[in-house]
C-alpha positions as YAML, in Angstrom:
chain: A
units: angstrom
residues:
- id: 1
  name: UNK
  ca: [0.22, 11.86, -9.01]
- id: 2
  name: UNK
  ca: [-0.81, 8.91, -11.39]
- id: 3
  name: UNK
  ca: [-4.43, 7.70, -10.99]
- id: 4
  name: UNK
  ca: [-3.36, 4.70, -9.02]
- id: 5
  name: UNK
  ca: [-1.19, 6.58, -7.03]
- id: 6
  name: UNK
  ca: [-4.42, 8.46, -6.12]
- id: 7
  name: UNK
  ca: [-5.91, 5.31, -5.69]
- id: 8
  name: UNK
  ca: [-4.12, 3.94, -3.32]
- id: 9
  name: UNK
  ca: [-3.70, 7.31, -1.24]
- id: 10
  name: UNK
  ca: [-7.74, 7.19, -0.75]
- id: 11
  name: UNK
  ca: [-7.88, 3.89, 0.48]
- id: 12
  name: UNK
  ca: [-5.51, 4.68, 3.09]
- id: 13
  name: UNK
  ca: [-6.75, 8.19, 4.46]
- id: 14
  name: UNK
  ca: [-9.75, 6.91, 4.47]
- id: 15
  name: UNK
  ca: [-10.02, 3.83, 6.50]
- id: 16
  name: UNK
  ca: [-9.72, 3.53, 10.15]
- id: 17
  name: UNK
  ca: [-6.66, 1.10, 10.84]
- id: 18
  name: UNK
  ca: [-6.99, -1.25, 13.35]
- id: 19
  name: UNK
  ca: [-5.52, -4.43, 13.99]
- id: 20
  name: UNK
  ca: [-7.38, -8.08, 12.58]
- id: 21
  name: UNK
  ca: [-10.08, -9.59, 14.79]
- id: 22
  name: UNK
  ca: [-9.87, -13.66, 15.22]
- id: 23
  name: UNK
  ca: [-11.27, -15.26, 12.17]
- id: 24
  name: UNK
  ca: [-9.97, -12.31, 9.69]
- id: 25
  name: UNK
  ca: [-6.29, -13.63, 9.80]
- id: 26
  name: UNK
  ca: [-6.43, -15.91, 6.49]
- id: 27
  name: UNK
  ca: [-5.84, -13.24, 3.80]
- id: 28
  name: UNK
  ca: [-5.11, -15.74, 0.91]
- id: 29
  name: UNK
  ca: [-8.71, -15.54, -0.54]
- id: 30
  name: UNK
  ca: [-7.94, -11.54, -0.47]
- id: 31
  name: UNK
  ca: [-4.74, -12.03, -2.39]
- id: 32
  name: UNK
  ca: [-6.84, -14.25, -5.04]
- id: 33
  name: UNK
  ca: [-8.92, -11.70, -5.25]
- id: 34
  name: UNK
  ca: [-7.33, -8.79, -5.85]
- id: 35
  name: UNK
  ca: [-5.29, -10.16, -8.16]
- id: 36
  name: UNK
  ca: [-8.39, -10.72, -9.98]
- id: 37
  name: UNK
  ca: [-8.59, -6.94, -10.09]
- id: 38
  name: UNK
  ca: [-10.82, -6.77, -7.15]
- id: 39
  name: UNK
  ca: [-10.19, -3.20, -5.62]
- id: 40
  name: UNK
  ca: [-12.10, -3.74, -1.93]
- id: 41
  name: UNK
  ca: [-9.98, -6.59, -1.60]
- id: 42
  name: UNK
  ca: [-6.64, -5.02, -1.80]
- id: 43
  name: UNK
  ca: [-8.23, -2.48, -0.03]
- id: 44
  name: UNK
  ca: [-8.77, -5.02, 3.03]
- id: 45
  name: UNK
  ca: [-5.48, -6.12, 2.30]
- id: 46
  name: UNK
  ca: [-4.36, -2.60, 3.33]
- id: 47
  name: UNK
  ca: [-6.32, -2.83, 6.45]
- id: 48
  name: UNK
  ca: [-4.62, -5.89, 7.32]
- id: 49
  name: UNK
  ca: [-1.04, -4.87, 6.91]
- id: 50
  name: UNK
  ca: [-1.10, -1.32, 7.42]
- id: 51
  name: UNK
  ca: [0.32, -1.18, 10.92]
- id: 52
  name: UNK
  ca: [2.92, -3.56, 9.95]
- id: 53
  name: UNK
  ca: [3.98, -1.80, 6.99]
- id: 54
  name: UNK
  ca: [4.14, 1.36, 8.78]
- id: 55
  name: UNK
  ca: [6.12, 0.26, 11.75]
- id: 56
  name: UNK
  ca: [8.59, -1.39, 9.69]
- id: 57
  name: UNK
  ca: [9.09, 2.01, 7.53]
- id: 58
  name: UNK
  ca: [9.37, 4.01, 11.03]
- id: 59
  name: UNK
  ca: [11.91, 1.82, 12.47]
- id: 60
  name: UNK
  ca: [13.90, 1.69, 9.32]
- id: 61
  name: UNK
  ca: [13.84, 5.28, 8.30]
- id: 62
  name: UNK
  ca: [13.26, 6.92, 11.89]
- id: 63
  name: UNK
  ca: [10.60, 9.37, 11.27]
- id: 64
  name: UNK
  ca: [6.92, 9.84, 10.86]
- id: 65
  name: UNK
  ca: [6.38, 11.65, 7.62]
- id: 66
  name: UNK
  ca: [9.03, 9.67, 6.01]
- id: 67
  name: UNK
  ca: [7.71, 6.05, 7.44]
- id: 68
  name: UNK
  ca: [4.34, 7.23, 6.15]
- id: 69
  name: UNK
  ca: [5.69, 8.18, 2.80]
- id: 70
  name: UNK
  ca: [7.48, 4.88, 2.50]
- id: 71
  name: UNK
  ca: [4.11, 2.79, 3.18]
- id: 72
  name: UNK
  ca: [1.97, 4.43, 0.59]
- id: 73
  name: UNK
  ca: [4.94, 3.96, -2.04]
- id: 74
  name: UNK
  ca: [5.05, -0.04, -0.41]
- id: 75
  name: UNK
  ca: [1.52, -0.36, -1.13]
- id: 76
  name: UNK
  ca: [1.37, 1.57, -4.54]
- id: 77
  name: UNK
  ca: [4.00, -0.90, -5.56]
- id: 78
  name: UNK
  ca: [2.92, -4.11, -3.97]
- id: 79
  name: UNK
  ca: [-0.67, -3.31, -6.14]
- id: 80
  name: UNK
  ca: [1.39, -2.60, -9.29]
- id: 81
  name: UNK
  ca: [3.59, -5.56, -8.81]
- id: 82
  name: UNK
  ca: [0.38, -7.82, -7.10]
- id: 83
  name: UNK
  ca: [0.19, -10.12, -10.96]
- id: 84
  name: UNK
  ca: [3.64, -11.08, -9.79]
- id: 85
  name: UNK
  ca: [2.80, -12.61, -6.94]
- id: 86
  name: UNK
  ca: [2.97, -16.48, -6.62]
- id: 87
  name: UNK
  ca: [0.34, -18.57, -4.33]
- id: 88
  name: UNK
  ca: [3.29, -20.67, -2.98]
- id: 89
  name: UNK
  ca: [5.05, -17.57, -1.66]
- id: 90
  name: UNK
  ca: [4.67, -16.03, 1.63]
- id: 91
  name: UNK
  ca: [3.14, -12.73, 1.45]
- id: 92
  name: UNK
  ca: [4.69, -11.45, 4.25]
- id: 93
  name: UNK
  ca: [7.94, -12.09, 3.51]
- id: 94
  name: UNK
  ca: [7.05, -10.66, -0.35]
- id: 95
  name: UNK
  ca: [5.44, -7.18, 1.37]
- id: 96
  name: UNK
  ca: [8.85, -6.56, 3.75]
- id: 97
  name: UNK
  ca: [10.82, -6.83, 0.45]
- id: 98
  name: UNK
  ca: [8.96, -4.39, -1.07]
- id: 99
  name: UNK
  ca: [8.94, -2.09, 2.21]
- id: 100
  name: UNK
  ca: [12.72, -2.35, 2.90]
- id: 101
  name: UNK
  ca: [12.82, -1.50, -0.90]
- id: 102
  name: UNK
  ca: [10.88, 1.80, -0.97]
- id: 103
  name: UNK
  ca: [12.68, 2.59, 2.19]
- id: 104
  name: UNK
  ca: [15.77, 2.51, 1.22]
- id: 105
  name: UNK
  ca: [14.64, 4.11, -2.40]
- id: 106
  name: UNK
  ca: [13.23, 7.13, -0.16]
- id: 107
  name: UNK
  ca: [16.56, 7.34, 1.97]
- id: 108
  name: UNK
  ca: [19.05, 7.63, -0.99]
- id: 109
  name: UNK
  ca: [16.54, 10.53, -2.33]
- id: 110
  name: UNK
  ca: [16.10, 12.40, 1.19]
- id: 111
  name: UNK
  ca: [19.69, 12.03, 3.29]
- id: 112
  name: UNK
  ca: [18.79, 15.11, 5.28]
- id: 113
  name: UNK
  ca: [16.23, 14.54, 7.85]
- id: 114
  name: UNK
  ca: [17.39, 13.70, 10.99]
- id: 115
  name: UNK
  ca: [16.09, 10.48, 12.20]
- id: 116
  name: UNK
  ca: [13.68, 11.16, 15.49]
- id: 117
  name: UNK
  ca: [12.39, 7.97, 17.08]
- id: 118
  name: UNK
  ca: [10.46, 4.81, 16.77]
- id: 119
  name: UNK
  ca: [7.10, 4.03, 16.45]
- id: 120
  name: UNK
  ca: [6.85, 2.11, 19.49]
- id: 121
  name: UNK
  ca: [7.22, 5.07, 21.27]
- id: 122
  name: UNK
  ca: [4.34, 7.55, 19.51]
- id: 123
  name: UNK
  ca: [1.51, 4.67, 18.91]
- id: 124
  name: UNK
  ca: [1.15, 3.79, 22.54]
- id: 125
  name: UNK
  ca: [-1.00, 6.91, 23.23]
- id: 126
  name: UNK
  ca: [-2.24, 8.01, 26.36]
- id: 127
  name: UNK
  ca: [-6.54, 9.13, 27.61]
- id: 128
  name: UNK
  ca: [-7.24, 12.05, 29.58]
- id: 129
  name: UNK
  ca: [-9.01, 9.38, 32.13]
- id: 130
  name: UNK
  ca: [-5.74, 7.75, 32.72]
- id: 131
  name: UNK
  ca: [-3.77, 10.47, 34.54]
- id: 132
  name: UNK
  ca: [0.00, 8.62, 35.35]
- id: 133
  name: UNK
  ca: [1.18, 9.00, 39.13]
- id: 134
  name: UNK
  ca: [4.76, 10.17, 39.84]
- id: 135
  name: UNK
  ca: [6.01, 6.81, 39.62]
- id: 136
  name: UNK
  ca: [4.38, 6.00, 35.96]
- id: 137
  name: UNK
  ca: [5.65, 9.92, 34.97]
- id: 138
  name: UNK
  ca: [9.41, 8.48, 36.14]
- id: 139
  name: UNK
  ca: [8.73, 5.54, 34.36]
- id: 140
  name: UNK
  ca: [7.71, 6.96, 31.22]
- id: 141
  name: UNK
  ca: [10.58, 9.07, 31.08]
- id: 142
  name: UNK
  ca: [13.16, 6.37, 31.53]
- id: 143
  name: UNK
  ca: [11.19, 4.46, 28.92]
- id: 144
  name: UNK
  ca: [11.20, 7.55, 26.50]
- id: 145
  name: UNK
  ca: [15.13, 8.24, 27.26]
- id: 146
  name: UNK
  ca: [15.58, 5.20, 26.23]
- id: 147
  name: UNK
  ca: [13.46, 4.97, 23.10]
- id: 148
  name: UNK
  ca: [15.23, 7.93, 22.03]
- id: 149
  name: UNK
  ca: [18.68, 6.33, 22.63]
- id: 150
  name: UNK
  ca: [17.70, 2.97, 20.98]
- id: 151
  name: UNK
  ca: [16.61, 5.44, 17.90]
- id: 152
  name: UNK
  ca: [19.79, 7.05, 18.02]
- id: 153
  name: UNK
  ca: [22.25, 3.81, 18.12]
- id: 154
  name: UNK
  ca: [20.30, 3.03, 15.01]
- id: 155
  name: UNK
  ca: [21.62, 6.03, 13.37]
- id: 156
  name: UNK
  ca: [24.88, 4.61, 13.43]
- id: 157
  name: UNK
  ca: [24.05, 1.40, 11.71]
- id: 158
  name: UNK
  ca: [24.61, 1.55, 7.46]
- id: 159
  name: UNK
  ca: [21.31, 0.85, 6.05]
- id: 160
  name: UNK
  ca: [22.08, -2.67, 5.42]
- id: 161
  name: UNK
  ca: [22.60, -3.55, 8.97]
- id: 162
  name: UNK
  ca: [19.73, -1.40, 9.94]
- id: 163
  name: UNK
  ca: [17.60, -3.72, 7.83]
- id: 164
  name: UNK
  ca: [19.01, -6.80, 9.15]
- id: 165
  name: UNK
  ca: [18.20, -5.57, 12.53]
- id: 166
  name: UNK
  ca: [14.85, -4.53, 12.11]
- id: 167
  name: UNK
  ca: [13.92, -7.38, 10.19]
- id: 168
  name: UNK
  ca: [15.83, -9.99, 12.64]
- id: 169
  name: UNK
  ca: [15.46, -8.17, 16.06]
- id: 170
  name: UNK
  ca: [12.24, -5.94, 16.20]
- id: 171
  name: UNK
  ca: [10.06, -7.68, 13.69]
- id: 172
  name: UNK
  ca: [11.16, -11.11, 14.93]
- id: 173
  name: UNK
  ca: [11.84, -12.97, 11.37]
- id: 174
  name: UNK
  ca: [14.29, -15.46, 11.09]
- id: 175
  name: UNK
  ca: [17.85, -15.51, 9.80]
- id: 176
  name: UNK
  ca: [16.82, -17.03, 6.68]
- id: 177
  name: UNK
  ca: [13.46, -15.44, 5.89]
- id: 178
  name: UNK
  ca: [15.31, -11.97, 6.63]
- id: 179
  name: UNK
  ca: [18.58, -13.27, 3.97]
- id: 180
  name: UNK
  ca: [15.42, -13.98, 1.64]
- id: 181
  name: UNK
  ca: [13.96, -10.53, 1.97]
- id: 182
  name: UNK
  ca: [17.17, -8.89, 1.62]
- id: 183
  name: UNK
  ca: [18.52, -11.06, -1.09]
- id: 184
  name: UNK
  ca: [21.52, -11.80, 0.83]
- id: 185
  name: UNK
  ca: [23.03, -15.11, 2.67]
- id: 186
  name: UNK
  ca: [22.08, -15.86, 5.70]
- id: 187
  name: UNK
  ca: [25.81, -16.00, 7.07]
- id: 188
  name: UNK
  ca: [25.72, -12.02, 5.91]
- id: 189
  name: UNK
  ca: [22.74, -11.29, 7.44]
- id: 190
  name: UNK
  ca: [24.29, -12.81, 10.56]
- id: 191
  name: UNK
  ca: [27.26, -10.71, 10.09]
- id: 192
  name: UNK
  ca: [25.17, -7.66, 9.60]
- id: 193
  name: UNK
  ca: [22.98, -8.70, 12.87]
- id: 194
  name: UNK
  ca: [26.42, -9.40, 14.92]
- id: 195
  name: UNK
  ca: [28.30, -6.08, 13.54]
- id: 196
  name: UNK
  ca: [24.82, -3.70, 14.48]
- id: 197
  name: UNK
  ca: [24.31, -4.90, 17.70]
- id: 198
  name: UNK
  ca: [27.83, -4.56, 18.66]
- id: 199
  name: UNK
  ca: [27.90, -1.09, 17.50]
- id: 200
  name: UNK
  ca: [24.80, -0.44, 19.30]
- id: 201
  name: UNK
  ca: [25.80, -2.20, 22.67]
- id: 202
  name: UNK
  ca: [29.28, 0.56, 21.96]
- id: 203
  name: UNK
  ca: [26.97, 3.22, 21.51]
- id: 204
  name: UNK
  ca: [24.81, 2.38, 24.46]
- id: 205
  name: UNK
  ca: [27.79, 2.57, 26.84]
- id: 206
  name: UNK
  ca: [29.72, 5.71, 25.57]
- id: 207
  name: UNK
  ca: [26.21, 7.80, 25.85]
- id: 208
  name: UNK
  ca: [25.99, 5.69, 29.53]
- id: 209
  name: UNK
  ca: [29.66, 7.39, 30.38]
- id: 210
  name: UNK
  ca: [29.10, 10.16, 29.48]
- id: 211
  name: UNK
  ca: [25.63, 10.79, 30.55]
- id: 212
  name: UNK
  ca: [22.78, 10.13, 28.45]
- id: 213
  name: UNK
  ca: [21.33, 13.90, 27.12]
- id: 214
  name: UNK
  ca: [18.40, 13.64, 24.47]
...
């Protein structure tokens, strides 16, 4: 592991993620900064888009320890690459491209795995206080049966309409910022969009004729 590699591993493991407060959304004087080389800025930076970065890896690749493998390799690169980094470009939109990158860098290396499920479904979490009655239990389940089959249609996406979907659908960008990301027209990324979710609305009712088994 390099030295910024190391780095960059540190800062994440050991900070406690949370999401912004109100008044801690403006990041650009961050950015300015740790361009400048200043470390506890991009460190802050981290803070700020950690959850984001690491939901976006989950829903793309499908699993934890992959998701979480993707988002230190996003940030690694995003402080390698942070010179690059215009003030007239959205960060945002610069960060995904570098996420969907190391994603799909990590998927060519590691076909294997089996993808498992999303993250919306493991970062809820639950307190021993908060005991669910039968009707939350039956609820939950449905919920998690159908987490499970949302993460499964996905499976059957090819990674470029996975992207598109994630990007468009779940993360709620538009057509064009998600063609900018991807480096792609928008009327492909609106191909992409139209030919996943029809393969996922397919999917969704052969598992519903058959009976839905996780």
């Amino acid at each position: 592991m390099t030295s910024e590699a190391a780095e960059i591993t540190l800062m994440i493991d050991s900070r406690d993620f949370r999401e912004p407060q109100p008044g801690e959304s403006s990041y650009a004087p961050l950015i300015a900064a740790a361009k400048a080389g200043d470390s506890e800025a991009f460190e802050r930076l981290i803070v700020f888009f950690h959850r984001k970065v690491l939901t976006t890896a989950w829903r793309l690749l499908g699993n934890e320890e992959d998701a979480r493998d993707a988002a230190q390799e996003a940030f690694l690169r995003a402080f390698k690459y942070l010179r690059t980094f215009k003030s007239d470009q959205d960060f945002s939109g610069w960060l995904y491209r570098i996420v969907v990158n190391a994603c799909r860098d990590l998927a060519r290396k590691d076909r294997h795995r089996e993808h498992t499920t999303s993250i919306d479904a493991l970062t809820e979490g639950s307190s021993i206080e908060s005991i669910p009655s039968e009707d939350d239990q039956e609820a939950a389940a449905i919920r998690s049966q159908n987490m499970a089959m949302i993460s499964q249609a996905l499976n059957t996406l090819s990674d470029k309409e996975r992207a598109a979907l994630v990007l468009r659908d779940l993360e709620g960008l538009s057509t064009e910022e998600v063609a900018r990301i991807l480096g792609s027209s928008q009327a492909t990324v609106r191909s992409q969009i139209s030919s996943a979710r029809t393969k996922i609305k397919l999917y969704h009712e052969r598992i519903t004729r058959r009976g839905w088994r996780s």
